[in-house]
NUNUZA-813793 format. One line per 3 residues: number of its first residue (from 1); their letters; for each residue y, x, z of N, C-alpha, C. Coordinates in steps of 0.001 Angstrom, whole numbers, padded with zeros to 6 digits. Each point is the difference from the previous one (the first is absolute). Layout:
! residues N
NUM) a) Y,X,Z,Y,X,Z,Y,X,Z | ...
***
This chain:
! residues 348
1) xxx) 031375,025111,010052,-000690,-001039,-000793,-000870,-000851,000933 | 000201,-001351,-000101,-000858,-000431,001120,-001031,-000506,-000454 | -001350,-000052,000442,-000973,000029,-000307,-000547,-001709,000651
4) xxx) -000186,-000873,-000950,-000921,-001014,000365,-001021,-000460,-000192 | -001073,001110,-000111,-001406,-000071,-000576,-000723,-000746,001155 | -001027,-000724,-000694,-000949,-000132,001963,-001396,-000180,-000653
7) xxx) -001041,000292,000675,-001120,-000224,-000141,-000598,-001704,000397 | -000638,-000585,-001133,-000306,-001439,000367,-001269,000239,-000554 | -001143,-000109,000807,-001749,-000316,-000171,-000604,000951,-001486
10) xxx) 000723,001146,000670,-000371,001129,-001415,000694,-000013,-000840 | 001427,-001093,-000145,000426,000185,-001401,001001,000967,000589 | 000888,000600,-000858,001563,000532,000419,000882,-000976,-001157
13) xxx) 001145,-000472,001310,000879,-000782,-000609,001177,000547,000232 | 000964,-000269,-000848,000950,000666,-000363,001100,-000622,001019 | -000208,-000893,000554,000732,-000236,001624,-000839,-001245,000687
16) xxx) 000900,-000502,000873,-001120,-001025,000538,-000275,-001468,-000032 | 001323,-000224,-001130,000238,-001596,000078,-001274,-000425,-001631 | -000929,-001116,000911,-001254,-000163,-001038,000508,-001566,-000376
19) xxx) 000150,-000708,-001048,-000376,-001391,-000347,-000831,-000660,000369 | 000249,-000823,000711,-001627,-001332,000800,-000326,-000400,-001335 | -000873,-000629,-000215,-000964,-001235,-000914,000808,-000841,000166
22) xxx) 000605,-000931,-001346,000969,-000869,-000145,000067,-000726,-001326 | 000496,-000894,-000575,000455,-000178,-001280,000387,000599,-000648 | 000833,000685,000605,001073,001290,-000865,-000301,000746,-000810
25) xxx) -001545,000253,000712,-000512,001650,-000834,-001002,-000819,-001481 | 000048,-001102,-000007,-000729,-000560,-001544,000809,000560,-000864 | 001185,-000303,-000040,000635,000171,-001532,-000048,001713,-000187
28) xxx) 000064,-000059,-001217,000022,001314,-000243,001434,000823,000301 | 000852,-000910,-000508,001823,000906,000226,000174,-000240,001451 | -000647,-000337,000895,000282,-000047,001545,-000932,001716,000257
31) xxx) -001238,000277,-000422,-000437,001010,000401,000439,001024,-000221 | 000688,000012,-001501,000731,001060,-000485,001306,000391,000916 | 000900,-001491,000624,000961,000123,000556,-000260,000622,001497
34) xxx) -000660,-000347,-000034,-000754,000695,001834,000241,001045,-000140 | -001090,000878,-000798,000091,001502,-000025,001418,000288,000179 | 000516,000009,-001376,001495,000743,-000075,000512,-000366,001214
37) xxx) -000166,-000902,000930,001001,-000030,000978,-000348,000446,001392 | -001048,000851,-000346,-000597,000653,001122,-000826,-000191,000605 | -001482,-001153,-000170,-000737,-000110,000606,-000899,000869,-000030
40) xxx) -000747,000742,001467,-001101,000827,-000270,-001032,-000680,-000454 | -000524,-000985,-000218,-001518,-000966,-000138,000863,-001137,000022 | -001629,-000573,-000813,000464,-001612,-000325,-001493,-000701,000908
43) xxx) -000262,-000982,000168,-001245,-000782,000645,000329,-001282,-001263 | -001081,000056,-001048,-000585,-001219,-000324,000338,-001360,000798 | -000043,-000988,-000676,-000051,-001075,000126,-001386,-000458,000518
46) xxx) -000402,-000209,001320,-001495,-000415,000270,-000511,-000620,-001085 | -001862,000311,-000396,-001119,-000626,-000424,-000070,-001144,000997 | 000058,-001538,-000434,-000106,-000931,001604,-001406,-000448,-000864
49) xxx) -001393,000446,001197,-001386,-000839,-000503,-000154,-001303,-000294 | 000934,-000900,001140,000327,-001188,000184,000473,-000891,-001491 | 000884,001192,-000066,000746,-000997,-001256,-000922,000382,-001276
52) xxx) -000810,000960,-000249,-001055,-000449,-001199,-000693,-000541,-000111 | -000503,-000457,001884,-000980,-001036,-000075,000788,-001405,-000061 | 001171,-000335,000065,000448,-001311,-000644,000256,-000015,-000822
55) xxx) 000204,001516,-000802,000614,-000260,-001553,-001386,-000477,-001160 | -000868,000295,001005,-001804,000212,-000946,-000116,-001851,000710 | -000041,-000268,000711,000177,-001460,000399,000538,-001112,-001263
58) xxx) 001073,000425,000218,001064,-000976,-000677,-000484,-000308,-001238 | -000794,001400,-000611,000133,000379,-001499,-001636,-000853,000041 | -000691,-000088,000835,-001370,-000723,-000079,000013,-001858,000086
61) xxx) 001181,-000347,000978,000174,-000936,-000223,000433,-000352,-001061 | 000915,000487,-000791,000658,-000362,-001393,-001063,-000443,-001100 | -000526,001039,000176,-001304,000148,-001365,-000982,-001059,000105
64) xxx) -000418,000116,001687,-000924,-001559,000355,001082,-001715,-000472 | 001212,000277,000005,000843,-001934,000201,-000418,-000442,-000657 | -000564,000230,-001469,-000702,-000962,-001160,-001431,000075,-000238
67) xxx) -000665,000661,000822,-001484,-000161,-000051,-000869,-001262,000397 | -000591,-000339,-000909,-000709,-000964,-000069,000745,-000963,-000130 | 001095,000147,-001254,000751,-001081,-000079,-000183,-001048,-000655
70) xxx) -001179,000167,-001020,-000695,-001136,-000471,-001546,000722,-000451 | -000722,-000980,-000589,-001388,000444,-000486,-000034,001049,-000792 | 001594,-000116,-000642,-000120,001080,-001057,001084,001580,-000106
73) xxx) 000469,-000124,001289,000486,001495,000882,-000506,-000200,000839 | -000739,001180,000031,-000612,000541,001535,000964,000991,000876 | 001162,000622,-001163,000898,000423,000249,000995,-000011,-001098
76) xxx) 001629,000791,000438,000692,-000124,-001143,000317,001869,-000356 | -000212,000610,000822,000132,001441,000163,-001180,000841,000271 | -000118,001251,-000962,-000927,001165,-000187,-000003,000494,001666
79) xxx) -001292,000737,000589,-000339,000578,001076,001133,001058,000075 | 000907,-000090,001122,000800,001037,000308,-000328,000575,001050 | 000605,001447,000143,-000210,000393,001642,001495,000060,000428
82) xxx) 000909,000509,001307,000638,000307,000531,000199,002003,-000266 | 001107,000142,-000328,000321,001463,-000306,-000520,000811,001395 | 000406,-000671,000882,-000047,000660,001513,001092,001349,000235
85) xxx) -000451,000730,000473,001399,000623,000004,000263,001454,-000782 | -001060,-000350,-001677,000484,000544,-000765,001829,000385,-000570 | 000593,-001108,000313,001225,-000326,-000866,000878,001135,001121
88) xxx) -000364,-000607,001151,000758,000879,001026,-000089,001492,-000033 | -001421,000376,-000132,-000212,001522,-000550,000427,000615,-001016 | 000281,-000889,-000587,001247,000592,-001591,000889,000224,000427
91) xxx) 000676,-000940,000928,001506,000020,-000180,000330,000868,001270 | -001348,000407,000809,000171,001587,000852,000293,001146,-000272 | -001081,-000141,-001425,000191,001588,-001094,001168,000173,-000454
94) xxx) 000411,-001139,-000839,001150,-000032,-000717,001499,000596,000855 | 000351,-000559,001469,000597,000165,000687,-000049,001560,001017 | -001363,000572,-000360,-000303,001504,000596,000939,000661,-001022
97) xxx) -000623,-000211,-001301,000361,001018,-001432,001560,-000025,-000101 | 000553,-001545,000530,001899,000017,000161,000324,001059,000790 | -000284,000645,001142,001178,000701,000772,-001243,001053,000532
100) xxx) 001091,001192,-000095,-000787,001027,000545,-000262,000353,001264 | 000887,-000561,001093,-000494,-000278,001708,-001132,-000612,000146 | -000164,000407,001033,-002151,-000549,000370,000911,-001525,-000280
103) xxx) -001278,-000816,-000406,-000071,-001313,-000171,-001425,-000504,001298 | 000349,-000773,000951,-001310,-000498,000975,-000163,-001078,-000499 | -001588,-000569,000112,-000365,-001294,-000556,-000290,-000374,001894
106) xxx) 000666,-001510,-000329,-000442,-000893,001455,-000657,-001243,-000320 | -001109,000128,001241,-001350,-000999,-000312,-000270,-000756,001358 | -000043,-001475,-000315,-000159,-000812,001065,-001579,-000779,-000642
109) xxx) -001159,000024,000662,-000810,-000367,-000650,-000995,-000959,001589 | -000974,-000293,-000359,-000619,-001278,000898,-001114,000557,000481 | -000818,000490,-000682,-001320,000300,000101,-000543,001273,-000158
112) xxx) -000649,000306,000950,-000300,001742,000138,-000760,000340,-001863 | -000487,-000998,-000874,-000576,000780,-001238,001627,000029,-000357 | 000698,-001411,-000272,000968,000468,-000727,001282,001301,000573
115) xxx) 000122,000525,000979,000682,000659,000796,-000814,001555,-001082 | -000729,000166,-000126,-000531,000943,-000282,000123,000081,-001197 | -000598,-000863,-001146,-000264,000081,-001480,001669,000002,-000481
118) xxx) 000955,-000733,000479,001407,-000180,-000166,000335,001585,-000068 | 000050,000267,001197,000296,001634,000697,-000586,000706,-001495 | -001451,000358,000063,-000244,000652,-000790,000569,-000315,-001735
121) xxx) 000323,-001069,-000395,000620,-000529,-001591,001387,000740,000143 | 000550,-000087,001498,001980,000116,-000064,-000188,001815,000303 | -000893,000658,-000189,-000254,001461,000418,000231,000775,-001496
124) xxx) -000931,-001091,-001094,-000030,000746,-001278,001240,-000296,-000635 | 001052,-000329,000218,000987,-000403,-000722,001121,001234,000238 | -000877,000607,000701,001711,001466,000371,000843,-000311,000693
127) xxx) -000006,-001148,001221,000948,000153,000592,-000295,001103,001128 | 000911,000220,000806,000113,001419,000623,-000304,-000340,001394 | -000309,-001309,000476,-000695,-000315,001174,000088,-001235,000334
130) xxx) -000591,-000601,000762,-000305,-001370,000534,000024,-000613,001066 | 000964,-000965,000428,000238,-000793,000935,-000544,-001204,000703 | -001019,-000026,000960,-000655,-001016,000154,000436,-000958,001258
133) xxx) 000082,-001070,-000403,000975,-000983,000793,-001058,-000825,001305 | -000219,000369,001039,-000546,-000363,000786,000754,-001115,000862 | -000799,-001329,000311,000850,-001103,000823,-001447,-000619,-000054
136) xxx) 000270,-000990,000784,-000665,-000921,000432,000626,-001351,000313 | -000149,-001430,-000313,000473,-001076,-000172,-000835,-000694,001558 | 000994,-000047,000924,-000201,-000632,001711,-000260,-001421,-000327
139) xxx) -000952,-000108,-000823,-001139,-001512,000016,-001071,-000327,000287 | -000718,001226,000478,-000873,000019,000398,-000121,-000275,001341 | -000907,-001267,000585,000214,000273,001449,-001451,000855,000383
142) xxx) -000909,000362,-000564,-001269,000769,000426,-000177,001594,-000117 | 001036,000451,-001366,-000340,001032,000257,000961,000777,000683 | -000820,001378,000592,000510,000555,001003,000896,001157,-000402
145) xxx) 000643,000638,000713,001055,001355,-000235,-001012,000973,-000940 | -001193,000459,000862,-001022,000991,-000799,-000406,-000452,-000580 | -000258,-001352,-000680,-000576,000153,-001248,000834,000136,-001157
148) xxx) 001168,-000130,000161,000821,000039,-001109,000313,001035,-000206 | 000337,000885,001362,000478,001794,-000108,-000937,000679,-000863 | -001659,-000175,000294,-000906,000670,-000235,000152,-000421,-001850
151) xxx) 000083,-001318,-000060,-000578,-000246,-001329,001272,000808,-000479 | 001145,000353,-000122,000941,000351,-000520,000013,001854,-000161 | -000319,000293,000931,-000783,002037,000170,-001309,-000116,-000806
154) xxx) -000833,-001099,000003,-000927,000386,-001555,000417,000017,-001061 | 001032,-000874,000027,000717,-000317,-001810,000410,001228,-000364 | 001143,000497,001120,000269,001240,-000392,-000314,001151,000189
157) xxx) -001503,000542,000356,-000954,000542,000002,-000746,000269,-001476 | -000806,-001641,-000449,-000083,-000214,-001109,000399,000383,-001474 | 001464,-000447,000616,001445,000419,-001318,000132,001448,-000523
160) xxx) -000324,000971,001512,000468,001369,-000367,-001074,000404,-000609 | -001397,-000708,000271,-001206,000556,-000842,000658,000193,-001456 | 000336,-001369,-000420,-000223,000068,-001472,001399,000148,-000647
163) xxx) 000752,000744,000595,001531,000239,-000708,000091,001556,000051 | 000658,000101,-000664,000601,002443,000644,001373,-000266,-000015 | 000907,-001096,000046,001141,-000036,000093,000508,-000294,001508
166) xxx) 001134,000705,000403,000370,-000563,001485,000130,-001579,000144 | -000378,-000059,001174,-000267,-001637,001045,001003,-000402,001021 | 000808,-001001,000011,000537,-000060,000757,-000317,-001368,000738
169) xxx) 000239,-000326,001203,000155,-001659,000540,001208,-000335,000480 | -000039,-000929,-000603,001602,-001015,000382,-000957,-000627,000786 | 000761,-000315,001308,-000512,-000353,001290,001396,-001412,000459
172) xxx) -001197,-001302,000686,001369,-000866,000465,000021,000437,001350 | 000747,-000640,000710,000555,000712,001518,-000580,-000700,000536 | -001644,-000836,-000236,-000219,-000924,000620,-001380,000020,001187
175) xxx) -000601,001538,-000002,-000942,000670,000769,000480,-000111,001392 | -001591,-000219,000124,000604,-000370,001827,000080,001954,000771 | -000342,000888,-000617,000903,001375,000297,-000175,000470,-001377
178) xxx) 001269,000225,-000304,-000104,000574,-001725,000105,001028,000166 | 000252,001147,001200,-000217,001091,000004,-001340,000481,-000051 | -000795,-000643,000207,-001905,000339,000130,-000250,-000089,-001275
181) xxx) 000704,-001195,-000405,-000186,-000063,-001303,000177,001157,-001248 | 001151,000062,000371,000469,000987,-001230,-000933,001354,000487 | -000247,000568,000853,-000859,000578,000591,-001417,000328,-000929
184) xxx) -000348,-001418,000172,-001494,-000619,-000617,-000045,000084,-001712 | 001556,-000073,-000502,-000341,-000331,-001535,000295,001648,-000373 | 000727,000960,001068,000223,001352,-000456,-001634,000632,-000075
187) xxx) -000847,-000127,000920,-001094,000551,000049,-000621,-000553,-000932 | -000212,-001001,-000829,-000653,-000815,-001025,000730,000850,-001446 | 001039,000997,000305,000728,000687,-001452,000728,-000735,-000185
190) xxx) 001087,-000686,000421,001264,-000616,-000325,000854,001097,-000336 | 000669,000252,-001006,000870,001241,-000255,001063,-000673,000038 | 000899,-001549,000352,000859,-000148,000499,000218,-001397,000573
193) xxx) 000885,000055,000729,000283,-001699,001058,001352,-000324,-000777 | -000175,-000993,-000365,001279,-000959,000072,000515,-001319,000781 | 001006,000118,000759,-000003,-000205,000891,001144,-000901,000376
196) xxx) 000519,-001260,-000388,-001621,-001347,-000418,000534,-001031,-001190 | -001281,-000598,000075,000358,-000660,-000932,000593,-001104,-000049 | 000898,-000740,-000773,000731,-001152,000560,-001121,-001482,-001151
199) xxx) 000042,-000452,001422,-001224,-001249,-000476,001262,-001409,-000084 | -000542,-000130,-001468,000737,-001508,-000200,-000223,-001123,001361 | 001217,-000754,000597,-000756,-001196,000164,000578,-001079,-000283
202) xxx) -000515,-000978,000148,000686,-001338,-000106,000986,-000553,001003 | 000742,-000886,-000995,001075,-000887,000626,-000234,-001618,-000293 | 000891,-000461,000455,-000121,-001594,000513,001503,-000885,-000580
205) xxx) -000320,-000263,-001567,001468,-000809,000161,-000044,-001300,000555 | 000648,-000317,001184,-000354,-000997,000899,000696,-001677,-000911 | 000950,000300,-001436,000454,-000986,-000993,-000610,-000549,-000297
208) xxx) -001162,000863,-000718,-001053,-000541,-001141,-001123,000207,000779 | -000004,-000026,001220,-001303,000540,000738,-001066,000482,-000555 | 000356,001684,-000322,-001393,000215,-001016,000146,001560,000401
211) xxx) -000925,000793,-000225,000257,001686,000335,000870,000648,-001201 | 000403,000450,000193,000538,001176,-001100,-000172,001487,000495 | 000238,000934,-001021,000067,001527,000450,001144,000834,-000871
214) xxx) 000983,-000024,000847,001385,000816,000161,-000292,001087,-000258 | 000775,000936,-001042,000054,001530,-000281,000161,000858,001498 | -000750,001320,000387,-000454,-000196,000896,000340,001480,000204
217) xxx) 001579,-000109,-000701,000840,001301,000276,-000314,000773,001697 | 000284,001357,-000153,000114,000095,001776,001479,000369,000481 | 000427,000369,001080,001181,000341,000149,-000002,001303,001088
220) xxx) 000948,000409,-000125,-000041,001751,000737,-000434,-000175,001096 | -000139,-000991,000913,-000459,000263,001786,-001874,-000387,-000072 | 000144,-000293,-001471,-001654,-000090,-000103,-000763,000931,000136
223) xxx) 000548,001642,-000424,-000595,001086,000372,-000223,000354,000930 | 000501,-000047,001561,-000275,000398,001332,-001333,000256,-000233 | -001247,-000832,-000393,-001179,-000030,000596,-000717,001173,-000815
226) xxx) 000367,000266,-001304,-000702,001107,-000582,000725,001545,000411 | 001277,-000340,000196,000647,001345,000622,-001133,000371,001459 | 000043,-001362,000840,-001170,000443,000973,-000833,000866,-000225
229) xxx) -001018,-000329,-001005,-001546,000479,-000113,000092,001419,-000889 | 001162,000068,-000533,000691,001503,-000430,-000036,000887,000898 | 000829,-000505,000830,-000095,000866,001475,-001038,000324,000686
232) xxx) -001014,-000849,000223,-000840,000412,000427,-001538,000735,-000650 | 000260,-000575,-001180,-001130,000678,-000603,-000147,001286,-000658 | 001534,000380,-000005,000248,001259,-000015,-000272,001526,-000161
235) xxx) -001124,000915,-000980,-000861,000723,001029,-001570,-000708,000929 | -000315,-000840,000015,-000595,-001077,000207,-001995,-000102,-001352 | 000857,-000110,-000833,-001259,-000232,-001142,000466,000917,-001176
238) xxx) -000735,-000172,-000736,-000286,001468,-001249,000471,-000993,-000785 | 000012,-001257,-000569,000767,-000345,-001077,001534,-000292,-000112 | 000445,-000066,-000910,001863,-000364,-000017,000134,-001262,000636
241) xxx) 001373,-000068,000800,000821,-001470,000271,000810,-000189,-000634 | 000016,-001083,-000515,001131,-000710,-000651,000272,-001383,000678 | 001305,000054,-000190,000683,-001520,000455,000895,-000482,-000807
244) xxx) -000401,-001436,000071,000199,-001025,-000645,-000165,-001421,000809 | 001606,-000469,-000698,000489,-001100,000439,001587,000001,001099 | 000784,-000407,-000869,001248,-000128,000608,000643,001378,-000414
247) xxx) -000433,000964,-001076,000475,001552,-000391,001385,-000497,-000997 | 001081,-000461,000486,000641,-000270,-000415,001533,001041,-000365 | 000019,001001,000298,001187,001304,-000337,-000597,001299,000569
250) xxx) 001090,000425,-000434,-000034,001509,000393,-000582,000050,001162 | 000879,-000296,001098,000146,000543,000984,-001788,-000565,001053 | -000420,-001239,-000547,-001336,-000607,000007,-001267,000843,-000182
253) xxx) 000203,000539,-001322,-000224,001112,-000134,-000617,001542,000583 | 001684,000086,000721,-000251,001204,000589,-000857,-000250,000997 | 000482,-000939,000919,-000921,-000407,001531,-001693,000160,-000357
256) xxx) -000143,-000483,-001269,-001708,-000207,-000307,-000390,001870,000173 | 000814,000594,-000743,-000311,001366,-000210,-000210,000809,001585 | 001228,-000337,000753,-000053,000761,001562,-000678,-000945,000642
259) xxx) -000646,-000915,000106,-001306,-000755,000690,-001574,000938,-000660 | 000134,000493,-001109,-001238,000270,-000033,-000482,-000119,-001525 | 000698,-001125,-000992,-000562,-000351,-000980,-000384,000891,-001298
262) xxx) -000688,000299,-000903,-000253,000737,-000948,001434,-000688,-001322 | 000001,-001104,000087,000459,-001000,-001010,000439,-000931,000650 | 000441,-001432,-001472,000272,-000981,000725,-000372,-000945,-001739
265) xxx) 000173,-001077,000499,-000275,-001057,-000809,001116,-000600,-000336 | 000622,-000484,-001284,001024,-000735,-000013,-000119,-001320,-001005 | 000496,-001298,000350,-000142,-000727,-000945,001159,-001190,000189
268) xxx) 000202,-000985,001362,001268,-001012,000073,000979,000817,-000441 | 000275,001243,000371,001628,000487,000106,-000264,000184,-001714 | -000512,000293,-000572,000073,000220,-002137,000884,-001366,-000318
271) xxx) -001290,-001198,000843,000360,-001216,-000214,001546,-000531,000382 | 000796,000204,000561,001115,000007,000762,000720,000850,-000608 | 000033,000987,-000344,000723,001379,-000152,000101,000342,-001171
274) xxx) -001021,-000740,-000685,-000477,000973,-001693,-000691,001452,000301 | -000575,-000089,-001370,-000912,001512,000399,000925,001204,-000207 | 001528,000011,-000017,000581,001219,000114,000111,000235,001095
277) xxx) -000240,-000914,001082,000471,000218,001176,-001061,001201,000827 | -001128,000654,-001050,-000531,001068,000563,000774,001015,000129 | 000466,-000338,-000882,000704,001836,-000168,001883,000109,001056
280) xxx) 000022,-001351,000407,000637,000030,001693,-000627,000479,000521 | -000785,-000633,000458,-001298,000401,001201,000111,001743,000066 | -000923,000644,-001319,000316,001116,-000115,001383,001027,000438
283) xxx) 000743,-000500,-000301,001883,000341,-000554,-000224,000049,001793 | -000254,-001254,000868,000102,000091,001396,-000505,001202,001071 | -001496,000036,-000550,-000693,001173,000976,000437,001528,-000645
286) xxx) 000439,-000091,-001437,000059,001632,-000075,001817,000069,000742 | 000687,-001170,000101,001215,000828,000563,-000246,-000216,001433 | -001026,-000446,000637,-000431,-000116,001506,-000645,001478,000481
289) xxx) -000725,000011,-000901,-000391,001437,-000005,000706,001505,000273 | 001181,-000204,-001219,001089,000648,-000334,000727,000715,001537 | 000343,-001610,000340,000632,-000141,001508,-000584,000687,001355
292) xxx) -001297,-000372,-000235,-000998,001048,000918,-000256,001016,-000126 | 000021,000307,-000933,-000474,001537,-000110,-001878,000015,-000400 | -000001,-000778,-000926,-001405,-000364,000076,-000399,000705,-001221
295) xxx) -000886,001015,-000955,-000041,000631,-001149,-001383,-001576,-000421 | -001008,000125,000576,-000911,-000895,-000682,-000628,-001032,000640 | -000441,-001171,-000169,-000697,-000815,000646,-000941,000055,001334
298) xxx) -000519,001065,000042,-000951,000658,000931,000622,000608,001047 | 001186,-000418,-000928,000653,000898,001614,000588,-000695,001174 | -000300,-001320,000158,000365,-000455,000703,-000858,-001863,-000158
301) xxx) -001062,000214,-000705,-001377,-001025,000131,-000336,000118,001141 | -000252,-001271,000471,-000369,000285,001692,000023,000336,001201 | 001948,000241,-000469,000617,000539,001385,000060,-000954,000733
304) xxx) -000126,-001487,000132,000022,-000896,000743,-000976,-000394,000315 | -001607,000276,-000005,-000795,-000477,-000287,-000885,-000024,001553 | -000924,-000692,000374,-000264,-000013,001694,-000803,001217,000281
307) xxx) -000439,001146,-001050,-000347,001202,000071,001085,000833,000561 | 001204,000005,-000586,000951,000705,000206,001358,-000534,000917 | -000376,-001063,000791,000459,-000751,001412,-000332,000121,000723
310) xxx) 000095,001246,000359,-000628,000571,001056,000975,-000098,001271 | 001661,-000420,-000162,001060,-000368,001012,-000056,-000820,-000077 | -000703,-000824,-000622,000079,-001479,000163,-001310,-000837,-000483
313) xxx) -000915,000075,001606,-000978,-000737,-000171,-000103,-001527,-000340 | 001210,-001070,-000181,-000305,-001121,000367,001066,-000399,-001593 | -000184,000976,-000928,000730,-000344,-001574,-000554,-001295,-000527
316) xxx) -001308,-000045,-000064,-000826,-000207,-000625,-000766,-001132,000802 | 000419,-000667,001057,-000814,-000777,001053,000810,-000760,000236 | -000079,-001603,-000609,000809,-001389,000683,000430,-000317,000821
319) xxx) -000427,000586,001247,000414,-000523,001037,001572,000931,000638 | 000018,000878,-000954,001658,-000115,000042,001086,-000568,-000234 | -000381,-001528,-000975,001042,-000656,-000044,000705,-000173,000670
322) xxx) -000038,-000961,000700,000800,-000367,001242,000336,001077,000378 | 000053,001056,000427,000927,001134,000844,001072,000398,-001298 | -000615,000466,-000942,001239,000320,-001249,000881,-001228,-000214
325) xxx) -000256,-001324,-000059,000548,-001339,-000389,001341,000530,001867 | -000704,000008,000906,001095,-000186,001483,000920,001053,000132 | -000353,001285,-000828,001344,000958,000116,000696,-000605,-000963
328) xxx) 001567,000739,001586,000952,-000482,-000615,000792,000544,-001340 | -000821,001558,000427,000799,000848,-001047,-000562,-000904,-001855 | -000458,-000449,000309,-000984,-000405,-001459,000789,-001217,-000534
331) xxx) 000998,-000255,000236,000775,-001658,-000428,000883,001056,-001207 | 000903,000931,000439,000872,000590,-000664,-000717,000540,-001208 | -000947,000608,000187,-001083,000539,-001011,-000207,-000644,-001244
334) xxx) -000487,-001616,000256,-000269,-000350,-000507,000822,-001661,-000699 | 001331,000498,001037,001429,-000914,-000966,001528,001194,-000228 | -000137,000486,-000577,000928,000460,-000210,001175,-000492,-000403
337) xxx) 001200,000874,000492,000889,-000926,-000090,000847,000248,-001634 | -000143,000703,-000170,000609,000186,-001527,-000886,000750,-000815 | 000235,000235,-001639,-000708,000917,-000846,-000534,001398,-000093
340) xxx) 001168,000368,001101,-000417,001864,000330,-000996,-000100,000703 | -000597,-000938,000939,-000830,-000173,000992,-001177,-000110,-000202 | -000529,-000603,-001288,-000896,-000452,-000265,-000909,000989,-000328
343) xxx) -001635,-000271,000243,-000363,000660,-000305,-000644,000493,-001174 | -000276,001404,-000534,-000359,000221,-001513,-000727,-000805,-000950 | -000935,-000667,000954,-001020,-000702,-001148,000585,-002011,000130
346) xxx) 000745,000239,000496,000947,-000901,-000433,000985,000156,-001241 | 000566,000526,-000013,000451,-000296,-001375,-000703,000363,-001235 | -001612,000277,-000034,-000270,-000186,-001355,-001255,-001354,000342
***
């Protein structure tokens, strides 16, 4: 019987493939469909602070357009407030009480009160832990590396005060050493890294000369960089790794698992694939397993990992490109000449 249990930031999940924060997980018959098709965890749809403070905007301008429209309206509408992110906290609960896999709430918020009071509102709702989305927007030309690191280890310092549910940080790859980092947010009680986050950006239609922003799918060679920090973090810090971004099959998958990872994140490939395409994914590692001789997950987490490269100091260190790119043996490897050749995680 093969066993794909894994431990993720205190929870136990029933294997390792988790749902990113997406559209998907709003509707209700998408959450339901998840489960049955094998997801261990779902991740909420981010709380965005941003967008309640334009939705509380918009809704203030509206109410102000006819004020003082003559001597005899001073207005045309009763004192309203903005819900704030009451509505969103419903539709957290509502979406916990749908499916019986941990449900994570994910929170992108602005300001160290709201980072906190948010945290603490998305705590009482029962979800089973919390994802906090750490980035920083490169517009600033004054402030410095430490002030942003630091302000970001109080937040989540702060956070763990006032929650009892596990903490995790989604981290961008954008630290000038994100290994210190992750370092820095484990000692602050991070009970897990995610590892990273994919930051929208803009495009340029050069037609209509105006920006737009393109769906911002990833594609399988996008993972290299979190398979990295798998590897190395390894044994490394007391909270779980997970990776995310470019977790696109099985065999994607597996690599996250023998680098090091606790989990993984999945969300373009649903988009691409449909959400049955978990229970490939799955269908992939238990007959990979099968093939190895592998009984459970643990049994082979972190066999690749720069703890356990111990024949091979330079896995995990760039400056091997170029020598792996100049052998010759490495052309055949990596063109094969027919279907028998190819290798396993190629054909799924």
């Amino acid at each position: 019987m093969i066993d794909l249990t894994t431990k993720y930031m205190g929870l136990t999940l029933k294997n390792p493939i988790i749902v990113g924060a997406s559209n998907l997980v709003q509707e209700t018959k998408n959450l339901r469909k998840l489960e049955e098709v094998g997801a261990s965890a779902i991740v909420y749809k981010s709380l965005f602070e941003e967008q309640i403070q334009l939705e509380s905007l918009e809704m203030q301008q509206d109410l102000e357009a006819y004020q003082d429209w003559d001597p005899e309206h001073a207005t045309l509408f009763p004192d309203l407030e903005h819900a704030g992110p009451a509505e969103f906290l419903l539709q957290l609960k509502e979406a916990k009480d749908t499916v019986s896999i941990p449900l994570i709430a994910s929170l992108n918020a602005v300001y160290e009160a709201s980072w906190i009071e948010y945290a603490r509102r998305i705590s009482e709702t029962g979800v089973s832990a919390l994802e906090l989305n750490f980035y920083h927007h490169n517009n600033d030309f004054d402030k410095t590396a430490a002030q942003i690191e630091n302000e970001q280890i109080q937040i989540l310092k702060k956070v763990k005060e006032v929650v009892k549910i596990p903490v995790s940080v989604k981290l961008s790859p954008y630290y000038s050493n994100t290994l210190r980092m992750v370092k820095q947010f484990d000692r602050a009680g991070a009970d897990a890294f995610v590892m990273f986050n994919r930051l929208f950006q803009p495009d340029i239609d050069i037609e209509n000369e105006e920006h737009h922003f393109p769906y911002n799918f990833s594609n399988r060679n996008d993972n290299r960089l979190a398979l990295r920090y798998a590897g190395l973090l390894y044994h490394k810090v007391k909270g779980s790794i997970c990776s995310n971004t470019g977790i696109h099959s099985g065999s994607d998958l597996i690599k996250m698992l023998l680098a090091g990872a606790d989990g993984v994140q999945v969300v373009s490939t649903l988009y691409r694939k449909g959400i049955s395409h978990i229970g490939t994914m799955l269908g992939a590692i238990e007959e990979w397993m099968v093939d190895k001789g592998y009984a459970s997950v643990q049994d082979f987490r972190g066999k690749l990992s720069a703890k356990n490269m111990k024949h091979d100091l330079f896995a995990y260190k760039r400056s091997q490109y170029v020598d792996i790119l100049l052998r010759s043996e490495n052309f055949n490897k990596y063109h094969p000449k027919n279907e028998a050749e190819m290798k396993w995680e190629d054909r799924w």
